[in-house]
DSSP file (Angstrom, degrees, kcal/mol; ACC not computed):
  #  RESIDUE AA STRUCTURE BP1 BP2  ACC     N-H-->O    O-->H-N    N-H-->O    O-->H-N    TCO  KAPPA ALPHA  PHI   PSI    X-CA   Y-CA   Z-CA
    1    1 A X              0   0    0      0, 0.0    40,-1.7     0, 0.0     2,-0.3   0.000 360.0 360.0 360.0 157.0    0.0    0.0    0.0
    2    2 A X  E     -A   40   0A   0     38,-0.2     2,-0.6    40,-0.0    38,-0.2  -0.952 360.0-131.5-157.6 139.6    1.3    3.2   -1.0
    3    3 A X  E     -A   39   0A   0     36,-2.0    36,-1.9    -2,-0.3     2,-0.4  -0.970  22.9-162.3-103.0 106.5    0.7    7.5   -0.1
    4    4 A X        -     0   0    0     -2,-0.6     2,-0.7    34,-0.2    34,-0.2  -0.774  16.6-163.6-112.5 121.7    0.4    9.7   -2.8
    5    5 A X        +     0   0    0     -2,-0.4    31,-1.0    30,-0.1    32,-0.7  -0.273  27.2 173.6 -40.8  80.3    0.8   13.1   -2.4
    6    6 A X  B     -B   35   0B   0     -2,-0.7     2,-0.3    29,-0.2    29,-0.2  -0.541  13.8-159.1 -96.9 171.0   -0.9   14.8   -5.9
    7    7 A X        -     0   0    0     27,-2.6     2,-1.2    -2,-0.2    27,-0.2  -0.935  16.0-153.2-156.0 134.3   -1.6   18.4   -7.1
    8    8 A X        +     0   0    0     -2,-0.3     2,-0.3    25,-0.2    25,-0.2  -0.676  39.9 150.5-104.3  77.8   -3.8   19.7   -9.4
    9    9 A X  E     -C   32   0C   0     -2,-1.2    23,-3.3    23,-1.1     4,-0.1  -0.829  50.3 -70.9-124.0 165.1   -2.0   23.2  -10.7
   10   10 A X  E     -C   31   0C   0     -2,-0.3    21,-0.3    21,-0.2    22,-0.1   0.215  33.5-130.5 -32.0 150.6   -2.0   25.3  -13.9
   11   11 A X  S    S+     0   0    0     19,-2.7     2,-0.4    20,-0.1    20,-0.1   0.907  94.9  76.2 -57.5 -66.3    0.0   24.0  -17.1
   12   12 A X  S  > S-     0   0    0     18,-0.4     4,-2.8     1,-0.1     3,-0.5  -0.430  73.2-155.1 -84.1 136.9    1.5   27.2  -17.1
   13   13 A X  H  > S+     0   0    0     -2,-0.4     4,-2.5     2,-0.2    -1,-0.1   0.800  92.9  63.4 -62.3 -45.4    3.9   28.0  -14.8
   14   14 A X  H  > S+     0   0    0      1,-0.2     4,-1.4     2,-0.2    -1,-0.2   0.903 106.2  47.1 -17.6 -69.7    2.9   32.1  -15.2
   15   15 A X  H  > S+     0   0    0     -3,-0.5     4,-3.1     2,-0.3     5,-0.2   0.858 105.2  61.5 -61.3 -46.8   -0.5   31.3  -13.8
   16   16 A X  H  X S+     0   0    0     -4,-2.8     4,-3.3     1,-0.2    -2,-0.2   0.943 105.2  46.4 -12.5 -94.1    1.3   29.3  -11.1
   17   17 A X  H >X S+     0   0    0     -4,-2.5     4,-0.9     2,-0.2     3,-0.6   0.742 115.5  50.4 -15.7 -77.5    3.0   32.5  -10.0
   18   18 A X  H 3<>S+     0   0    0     -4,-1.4     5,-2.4     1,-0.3    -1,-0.2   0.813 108.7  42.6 -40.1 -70.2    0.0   34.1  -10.1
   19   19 A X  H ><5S+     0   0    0     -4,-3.1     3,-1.1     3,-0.2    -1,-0.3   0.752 108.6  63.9 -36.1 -43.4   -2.1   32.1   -8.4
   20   20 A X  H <<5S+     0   0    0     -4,-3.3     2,-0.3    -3,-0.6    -2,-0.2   0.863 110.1  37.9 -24.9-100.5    0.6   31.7   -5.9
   21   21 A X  T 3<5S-     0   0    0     -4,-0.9    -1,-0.3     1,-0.2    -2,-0.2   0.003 122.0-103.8 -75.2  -3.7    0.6   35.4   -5.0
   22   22 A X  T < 5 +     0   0    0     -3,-1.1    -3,-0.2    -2,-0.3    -1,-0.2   0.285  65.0 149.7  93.0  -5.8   -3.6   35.7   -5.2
   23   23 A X      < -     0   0    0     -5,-2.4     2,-0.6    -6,-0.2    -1,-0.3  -0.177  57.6 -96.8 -78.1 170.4   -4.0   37.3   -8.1
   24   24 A X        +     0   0    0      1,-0.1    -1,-0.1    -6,-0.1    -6,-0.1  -0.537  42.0 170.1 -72.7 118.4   -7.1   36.7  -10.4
   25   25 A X        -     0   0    0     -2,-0.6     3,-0.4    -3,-0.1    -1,-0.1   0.271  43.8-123.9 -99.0  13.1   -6.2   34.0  -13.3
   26   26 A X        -     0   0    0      1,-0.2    -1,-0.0     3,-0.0     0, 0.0   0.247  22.7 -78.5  67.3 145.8   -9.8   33.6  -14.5
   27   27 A X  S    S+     0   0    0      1,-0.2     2,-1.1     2,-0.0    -1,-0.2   0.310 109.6  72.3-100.6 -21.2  -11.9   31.0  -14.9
   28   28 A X        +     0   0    0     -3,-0.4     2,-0.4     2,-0.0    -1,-0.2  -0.678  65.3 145.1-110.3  70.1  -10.5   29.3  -18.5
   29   29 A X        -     0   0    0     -2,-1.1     2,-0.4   -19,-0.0    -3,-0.0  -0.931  43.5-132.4-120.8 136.8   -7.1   27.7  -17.0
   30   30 A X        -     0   0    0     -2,-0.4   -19,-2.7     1,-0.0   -18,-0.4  -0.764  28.7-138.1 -85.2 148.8   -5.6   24.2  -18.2
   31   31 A X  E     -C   10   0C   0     -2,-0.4     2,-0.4   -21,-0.3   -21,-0.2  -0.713  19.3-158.7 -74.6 130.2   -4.6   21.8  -15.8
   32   32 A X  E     -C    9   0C   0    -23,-3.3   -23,-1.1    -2,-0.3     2,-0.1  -0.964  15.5-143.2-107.0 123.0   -1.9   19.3  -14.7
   33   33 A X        -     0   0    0     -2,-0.4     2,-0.4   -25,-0.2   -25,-0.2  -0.624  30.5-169.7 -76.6 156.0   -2.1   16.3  -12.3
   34   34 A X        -     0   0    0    -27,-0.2   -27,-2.6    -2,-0.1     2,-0.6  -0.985  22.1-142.5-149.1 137.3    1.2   16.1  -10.4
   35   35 A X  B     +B    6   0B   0     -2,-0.4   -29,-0.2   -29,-0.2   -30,-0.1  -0.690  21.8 177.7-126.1  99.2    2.3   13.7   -8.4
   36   36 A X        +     0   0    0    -31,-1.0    -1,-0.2    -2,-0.6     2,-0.2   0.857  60.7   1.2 -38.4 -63.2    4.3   15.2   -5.4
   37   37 A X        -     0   0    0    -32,-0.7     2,-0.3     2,-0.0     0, 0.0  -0.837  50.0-150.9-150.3 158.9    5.4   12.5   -3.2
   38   38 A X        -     0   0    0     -2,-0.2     2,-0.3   -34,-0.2   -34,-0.2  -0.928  25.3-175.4-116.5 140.5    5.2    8.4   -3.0
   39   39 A X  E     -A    3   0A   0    -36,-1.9   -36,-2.0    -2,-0.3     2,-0.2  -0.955  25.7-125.9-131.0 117.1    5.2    6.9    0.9
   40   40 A X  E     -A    2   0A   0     -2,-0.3     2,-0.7   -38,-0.2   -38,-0.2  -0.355  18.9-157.8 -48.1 118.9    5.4    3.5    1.8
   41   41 A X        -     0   0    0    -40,-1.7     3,-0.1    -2,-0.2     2,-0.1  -0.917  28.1-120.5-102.2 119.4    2.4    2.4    4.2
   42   42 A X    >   -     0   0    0     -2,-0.7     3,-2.7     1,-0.1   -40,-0.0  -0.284  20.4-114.6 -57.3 135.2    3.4   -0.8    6.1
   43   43 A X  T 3  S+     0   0    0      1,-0.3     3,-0.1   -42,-0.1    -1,-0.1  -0.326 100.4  23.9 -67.5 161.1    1.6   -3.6    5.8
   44   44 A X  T 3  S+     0   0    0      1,-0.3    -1,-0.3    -3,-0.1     2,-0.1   0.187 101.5 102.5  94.4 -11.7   -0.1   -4.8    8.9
   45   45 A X  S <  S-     0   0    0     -3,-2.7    -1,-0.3     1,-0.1     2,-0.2  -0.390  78.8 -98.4 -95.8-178.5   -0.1   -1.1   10.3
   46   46 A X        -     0   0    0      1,-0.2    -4,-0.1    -3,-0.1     4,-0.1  -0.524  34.6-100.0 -89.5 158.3   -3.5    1.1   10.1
   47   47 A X        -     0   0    0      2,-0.3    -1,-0.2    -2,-0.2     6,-0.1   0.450  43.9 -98.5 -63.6-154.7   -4.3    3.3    7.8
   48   48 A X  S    S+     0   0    0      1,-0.0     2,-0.3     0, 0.0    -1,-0.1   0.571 113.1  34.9 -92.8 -17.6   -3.7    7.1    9.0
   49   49 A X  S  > S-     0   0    0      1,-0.1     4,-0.6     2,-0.0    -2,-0.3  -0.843  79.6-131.6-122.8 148.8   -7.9    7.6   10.0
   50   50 A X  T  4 S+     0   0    0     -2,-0.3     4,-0.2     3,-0.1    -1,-0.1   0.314 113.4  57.0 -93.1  20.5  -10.0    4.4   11.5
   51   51 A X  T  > S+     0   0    0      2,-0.1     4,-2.0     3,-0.1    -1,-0.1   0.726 103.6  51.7 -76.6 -41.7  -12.6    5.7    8.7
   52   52 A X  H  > S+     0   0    0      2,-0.2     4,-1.6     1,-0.2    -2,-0.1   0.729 117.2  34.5 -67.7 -25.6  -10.0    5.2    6.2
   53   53 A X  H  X>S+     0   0    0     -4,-0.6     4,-0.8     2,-0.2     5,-0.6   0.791 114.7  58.4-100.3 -38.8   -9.2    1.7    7.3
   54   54 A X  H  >5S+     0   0    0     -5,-0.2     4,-2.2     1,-0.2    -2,-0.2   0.920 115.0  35.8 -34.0 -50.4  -12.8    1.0    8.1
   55   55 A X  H  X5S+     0   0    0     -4,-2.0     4,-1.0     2,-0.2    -1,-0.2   0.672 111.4  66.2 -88.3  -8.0  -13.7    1.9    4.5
   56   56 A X  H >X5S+     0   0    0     -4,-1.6     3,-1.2     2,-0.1     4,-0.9   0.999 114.7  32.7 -45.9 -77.6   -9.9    0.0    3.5
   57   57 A X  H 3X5S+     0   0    0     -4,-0.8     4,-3.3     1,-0.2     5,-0.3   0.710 113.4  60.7 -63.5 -39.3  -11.6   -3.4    4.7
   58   58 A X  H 3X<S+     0   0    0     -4,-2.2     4,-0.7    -5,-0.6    -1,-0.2   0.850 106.7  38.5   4.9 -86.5  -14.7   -2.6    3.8
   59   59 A X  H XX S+     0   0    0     -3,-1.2     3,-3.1    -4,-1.0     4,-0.8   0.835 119.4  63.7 -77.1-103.0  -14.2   -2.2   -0.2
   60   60 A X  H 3X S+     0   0    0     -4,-0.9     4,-1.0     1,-0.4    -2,-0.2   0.169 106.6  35.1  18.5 -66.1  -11.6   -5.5    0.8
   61   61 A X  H 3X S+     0   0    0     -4,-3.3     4,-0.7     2,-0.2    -1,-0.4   0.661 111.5  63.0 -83.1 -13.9  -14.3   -8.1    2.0
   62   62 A X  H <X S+     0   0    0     -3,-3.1     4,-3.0    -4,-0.7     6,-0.2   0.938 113.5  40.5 -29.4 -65.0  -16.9   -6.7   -0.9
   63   63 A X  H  <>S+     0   0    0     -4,-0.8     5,-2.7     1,-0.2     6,-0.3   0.858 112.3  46.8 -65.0 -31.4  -14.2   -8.0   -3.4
   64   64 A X  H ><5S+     0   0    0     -4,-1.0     3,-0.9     1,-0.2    -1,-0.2   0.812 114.7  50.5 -93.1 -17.3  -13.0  -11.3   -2.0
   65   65 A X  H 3<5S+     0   0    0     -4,-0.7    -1,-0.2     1,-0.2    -2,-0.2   0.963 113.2  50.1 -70.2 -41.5  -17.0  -12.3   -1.4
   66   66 A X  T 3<5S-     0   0    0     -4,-3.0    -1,-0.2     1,-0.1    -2,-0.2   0.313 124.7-114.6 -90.0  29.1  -17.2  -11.3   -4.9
   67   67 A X  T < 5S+     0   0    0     -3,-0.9     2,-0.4     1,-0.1     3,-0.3   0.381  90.0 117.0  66.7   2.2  -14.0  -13.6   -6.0
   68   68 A X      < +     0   0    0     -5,-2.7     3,-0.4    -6,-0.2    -4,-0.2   0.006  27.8 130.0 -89.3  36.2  -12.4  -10.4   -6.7
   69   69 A X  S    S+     0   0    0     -2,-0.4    -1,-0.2    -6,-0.3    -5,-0.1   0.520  70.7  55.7 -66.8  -4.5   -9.3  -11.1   -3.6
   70   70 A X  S    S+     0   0    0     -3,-0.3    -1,-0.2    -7,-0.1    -2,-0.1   0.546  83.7  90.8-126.9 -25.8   -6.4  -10.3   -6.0
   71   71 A X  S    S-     0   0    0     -3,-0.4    22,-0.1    -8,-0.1    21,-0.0  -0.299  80.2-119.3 -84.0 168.5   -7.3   -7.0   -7.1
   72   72 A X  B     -D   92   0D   0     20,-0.5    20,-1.1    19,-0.1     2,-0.2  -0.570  14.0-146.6 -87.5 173.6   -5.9   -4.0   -4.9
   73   73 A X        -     0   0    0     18,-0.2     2,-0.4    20,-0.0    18,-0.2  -0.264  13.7-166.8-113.0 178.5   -8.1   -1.7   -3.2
   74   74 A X        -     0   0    0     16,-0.3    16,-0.7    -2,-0.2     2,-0.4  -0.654  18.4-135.5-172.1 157.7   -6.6    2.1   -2.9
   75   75 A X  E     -E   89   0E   0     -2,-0.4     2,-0.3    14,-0.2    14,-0.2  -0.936  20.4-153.7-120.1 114.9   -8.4    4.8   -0.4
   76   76 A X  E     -E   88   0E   0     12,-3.6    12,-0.7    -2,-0.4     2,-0.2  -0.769  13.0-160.5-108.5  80.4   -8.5    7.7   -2.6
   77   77 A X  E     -E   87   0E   0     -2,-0.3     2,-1.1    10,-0.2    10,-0.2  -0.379   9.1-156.9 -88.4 106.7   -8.5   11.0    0.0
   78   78 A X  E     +E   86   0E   0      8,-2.8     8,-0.5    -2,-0.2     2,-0.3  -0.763  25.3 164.1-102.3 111.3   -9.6   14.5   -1.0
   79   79 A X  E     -E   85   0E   0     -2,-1.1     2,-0.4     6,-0.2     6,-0.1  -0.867  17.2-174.5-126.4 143.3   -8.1   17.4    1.3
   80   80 A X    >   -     0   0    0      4,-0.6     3,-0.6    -2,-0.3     2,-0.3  -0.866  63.2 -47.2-147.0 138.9   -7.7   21.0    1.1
   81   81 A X  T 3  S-     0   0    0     -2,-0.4     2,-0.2     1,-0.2     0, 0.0  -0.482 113.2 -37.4  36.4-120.3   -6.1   22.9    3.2
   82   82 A X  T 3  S+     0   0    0     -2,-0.3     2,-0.2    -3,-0.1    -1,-0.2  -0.507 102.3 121.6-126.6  52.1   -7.2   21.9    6.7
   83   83 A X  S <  S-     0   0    0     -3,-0.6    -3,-0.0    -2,-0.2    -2,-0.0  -0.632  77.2 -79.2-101.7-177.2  -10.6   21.3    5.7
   84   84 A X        -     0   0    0     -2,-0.2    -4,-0.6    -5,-0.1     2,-0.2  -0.348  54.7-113.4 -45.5 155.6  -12.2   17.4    6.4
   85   85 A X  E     -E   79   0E   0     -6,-0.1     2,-0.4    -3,-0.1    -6,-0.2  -0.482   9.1-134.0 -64.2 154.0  -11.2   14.9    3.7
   86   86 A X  E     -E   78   0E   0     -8,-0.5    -8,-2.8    -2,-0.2     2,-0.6  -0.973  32.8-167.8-121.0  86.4  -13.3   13.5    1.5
   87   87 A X  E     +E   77   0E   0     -2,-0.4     2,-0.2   -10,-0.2   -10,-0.2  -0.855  14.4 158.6 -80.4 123.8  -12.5    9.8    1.5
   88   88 A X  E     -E   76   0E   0    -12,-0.7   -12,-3.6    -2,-0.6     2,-0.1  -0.917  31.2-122.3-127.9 155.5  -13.4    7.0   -0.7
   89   89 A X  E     -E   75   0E   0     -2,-0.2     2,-0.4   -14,-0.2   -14,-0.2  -0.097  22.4-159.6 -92.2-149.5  -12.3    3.6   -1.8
   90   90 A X        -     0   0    0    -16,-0.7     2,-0.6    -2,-0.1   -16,-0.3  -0.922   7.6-144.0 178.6 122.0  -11.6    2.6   -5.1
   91   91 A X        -     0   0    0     -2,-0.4     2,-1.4   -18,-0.2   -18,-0.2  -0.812   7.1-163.8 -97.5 104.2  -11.4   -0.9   -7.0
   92   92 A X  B     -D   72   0D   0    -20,-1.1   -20,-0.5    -2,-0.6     2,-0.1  -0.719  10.6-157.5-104.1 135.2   -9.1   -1.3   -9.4
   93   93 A X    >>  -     0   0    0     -2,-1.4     3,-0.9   -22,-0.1     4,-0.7  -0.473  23.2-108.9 -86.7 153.6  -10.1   -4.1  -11.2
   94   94 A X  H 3> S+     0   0    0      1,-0.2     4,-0.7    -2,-0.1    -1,-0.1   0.398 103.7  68.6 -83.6  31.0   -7.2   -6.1  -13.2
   95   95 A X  H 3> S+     0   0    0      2,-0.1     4,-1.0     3,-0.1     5,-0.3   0.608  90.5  62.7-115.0   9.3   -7.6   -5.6  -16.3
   96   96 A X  H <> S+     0   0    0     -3,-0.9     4,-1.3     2,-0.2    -2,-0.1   0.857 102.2  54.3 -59.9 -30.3   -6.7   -2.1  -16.0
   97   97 A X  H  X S+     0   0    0     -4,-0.7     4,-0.5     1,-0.2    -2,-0.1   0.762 107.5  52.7 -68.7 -29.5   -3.3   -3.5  -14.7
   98   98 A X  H  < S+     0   0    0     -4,-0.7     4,-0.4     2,-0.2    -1,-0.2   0.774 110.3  47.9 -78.2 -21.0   -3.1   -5.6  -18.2
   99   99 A X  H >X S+     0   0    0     -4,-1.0     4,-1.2     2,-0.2     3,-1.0   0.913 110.0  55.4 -81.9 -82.9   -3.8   -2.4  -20.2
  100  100 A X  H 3< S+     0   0    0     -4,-1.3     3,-0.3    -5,-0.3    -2,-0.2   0.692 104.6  45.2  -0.6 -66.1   -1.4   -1.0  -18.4
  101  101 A X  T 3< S+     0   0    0     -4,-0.5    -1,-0.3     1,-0.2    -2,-0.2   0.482 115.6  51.0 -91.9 -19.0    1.5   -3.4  -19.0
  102  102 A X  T <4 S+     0   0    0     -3,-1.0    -2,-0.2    -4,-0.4    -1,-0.2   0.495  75.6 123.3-114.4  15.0    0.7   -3.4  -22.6
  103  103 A X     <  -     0   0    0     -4,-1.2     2,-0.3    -3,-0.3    18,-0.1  -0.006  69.7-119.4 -27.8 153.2    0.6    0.4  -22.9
  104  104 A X        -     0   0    0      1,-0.1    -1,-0.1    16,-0.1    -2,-0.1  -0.905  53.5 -70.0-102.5 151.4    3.4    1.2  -25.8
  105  105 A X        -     0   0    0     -2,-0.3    15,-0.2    13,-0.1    -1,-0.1   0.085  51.3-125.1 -51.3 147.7    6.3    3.6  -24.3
  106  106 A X  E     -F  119   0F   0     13,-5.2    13,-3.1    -3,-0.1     2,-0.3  -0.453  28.1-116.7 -80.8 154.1    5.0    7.5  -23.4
  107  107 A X  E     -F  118   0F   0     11,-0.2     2,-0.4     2,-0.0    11,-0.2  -0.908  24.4-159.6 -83.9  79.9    7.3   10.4  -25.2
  108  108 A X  E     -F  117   0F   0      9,-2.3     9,-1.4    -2,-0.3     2,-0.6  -0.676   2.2-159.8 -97.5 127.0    9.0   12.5  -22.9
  109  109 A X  E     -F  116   0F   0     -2,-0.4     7,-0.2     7,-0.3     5,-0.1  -0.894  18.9-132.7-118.6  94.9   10.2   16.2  -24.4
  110  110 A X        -     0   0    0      5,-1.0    -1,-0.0    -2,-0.6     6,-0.0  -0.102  15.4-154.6 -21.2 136.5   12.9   17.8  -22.5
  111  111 A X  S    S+     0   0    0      2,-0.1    -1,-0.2     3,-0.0    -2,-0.0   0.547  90.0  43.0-101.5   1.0   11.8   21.3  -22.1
  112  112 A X  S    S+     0   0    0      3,-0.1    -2,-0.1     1,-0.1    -3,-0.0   0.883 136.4  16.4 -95.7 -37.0   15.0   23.1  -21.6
  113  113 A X  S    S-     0   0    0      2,-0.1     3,-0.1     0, 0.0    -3,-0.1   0.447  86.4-133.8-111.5   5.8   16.6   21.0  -24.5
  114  114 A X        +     0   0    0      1,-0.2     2,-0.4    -5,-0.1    -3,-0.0   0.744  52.3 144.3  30.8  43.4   13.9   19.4  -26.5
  115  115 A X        -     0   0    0      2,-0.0    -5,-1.0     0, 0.0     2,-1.0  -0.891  41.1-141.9 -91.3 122.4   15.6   15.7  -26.6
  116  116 A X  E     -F  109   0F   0     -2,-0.4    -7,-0.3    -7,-0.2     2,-0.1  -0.858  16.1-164.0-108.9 118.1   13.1   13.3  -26.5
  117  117 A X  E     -F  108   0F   0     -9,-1.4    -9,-2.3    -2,-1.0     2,-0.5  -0.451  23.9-132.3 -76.1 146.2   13.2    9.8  -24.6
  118  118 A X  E     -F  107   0F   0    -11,-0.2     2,-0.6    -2,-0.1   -11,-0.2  -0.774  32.2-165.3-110.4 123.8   10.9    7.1  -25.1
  119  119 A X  E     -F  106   0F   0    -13,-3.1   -13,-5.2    -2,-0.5    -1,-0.0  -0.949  19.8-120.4-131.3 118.2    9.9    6.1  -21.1
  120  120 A X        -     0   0    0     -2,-0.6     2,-1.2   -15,-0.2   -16,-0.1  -0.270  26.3-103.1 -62.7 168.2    8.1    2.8  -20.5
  121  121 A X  S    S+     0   0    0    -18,-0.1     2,-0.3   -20,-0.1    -1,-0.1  -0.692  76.7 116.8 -96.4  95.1    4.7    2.5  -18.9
  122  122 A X  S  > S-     0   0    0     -2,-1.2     4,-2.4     1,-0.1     5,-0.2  -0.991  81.2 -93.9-147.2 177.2    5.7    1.5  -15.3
  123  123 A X  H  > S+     0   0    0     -2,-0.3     4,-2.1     1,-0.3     3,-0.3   0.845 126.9  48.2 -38.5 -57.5    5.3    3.0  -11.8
  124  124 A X  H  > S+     0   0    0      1,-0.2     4,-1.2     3,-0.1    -1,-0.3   0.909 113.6  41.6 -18.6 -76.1    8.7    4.4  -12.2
  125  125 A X  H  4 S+     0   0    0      2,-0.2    -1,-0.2     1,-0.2    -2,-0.2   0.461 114.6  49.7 -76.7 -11.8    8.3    5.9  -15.6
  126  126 A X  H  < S+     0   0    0     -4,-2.4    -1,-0.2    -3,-0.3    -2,-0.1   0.825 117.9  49.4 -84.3 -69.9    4.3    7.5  -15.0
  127  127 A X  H  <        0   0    0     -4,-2.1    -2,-0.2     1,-0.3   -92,-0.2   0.691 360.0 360.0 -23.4 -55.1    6.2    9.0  -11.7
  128  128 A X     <        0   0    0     -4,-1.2    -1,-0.3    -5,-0.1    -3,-0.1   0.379 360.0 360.0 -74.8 360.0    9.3   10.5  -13.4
């Protein structure tokens, strides 16, 4: 099981800035998903909330009554600032994981030199 830290900010870096500092960017802005941080959660240990592992185990014994024991489960956690969370679980069924593995390599484009590298589709390579 695994923490990730994501963010949802401007494409452009400008707007960043802006936003940063308060100013108005308007209402027509593209978007990036970012993924900040990965953390190992130990097995056997609790989730960070006992709602979050209540609803861990939950989604967990749903799947394995429904033969479904091999696919992972994920707690997907919405926070902002220091407001409540919005937690939910999440099924990822496998044959998203086969899709997945048979992905053909992503195109990655330097922006300071615009050499481009061919990055397989694996945890690593989405991350980087």
């Amino acid at each position: 099981m695994a923490r990730l830290n994501v963010g949802i900010e401007p494409s452009d870096i400008t707007l960043f800035m802006r936003l940063l500092f308060g100013a108005d960017i308007g209402t027509d802005v593209e978007g990036m998903f970012q993924i900040n941080s990965v953390s190992a959660h130990k097995s056997g240990h609790p989730l960070p909330t006992k709602r979050m592992d209540e609803l861990w185990h939950f989604q967990r014994e749903k799947l394995t009554a429904a033969g479904l024991a091999s696919d992972p489960v994920a707690i997907i956690e919405f926070v902002k600032g220091s407001e409540t969370p919005l937690s939910f679980p999440l099924h990822i069924p496998q044959p998203a994981f086969r899709a997945a593995r048979e992905m053909p390599p992503f195109t990655k484009v330097s922006a300071l030199t615009g050499v481009k590298t061919e990055i397989p589709i694996s945890a690593m390579g989405c991350i980087e």
